[in-house]
C-alpha positions in Angstrom: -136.8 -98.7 35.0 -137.9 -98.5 31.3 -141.1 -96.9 32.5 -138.8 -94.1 33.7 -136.9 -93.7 30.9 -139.6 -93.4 28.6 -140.7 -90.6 31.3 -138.1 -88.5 30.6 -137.8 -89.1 26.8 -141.5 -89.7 25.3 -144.1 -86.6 25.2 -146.9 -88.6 24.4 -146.5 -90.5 28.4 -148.5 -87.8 30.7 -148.8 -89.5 33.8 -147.5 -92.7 35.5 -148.4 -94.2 38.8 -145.6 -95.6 41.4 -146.5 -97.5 44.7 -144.0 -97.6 47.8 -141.3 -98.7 45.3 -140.5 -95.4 44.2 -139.8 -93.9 47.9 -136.1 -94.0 47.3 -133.8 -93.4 44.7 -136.2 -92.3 42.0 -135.0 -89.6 39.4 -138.3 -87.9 38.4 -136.5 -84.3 37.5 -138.7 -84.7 34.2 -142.2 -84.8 36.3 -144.6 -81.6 36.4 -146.2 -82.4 38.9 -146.1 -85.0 42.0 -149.2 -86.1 43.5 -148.9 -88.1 46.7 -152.2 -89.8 47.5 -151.7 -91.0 51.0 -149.2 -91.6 53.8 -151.7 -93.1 56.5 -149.4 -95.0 59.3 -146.0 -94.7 57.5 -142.9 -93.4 59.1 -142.1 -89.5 58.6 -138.8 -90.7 56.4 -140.7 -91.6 53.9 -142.5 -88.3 53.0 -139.2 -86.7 53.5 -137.1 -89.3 51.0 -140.2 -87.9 48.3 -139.5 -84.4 49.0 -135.2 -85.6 48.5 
């Protein structure tokens, strides 16, 4: 969670990289840009939880 919160708070962080954890529940309203690298044999909820 501190990985988050420096996110949102410290300039100097430009990019950070998240696994499956971060399909649910994940405030990233201070993100630019989202790049989703693959979804290969996952259910559909998952790309929609991303979208919120």
């Amino acid at each position: 969670m501190q990985i988050l919160h420096d996110l949102q708070h410290d300039t100097n962080i430009k990019k950070i990289i998240l696994s499956q954890v971060a399909d649910t529940s994940f405030d990233l309203s201070a993100a630019n840009v989202l790049t989703q690298i693959s979804t290969h044999g996952r259910s559909r909820r998952q790309p929609a939880q991303r979208l919120g």
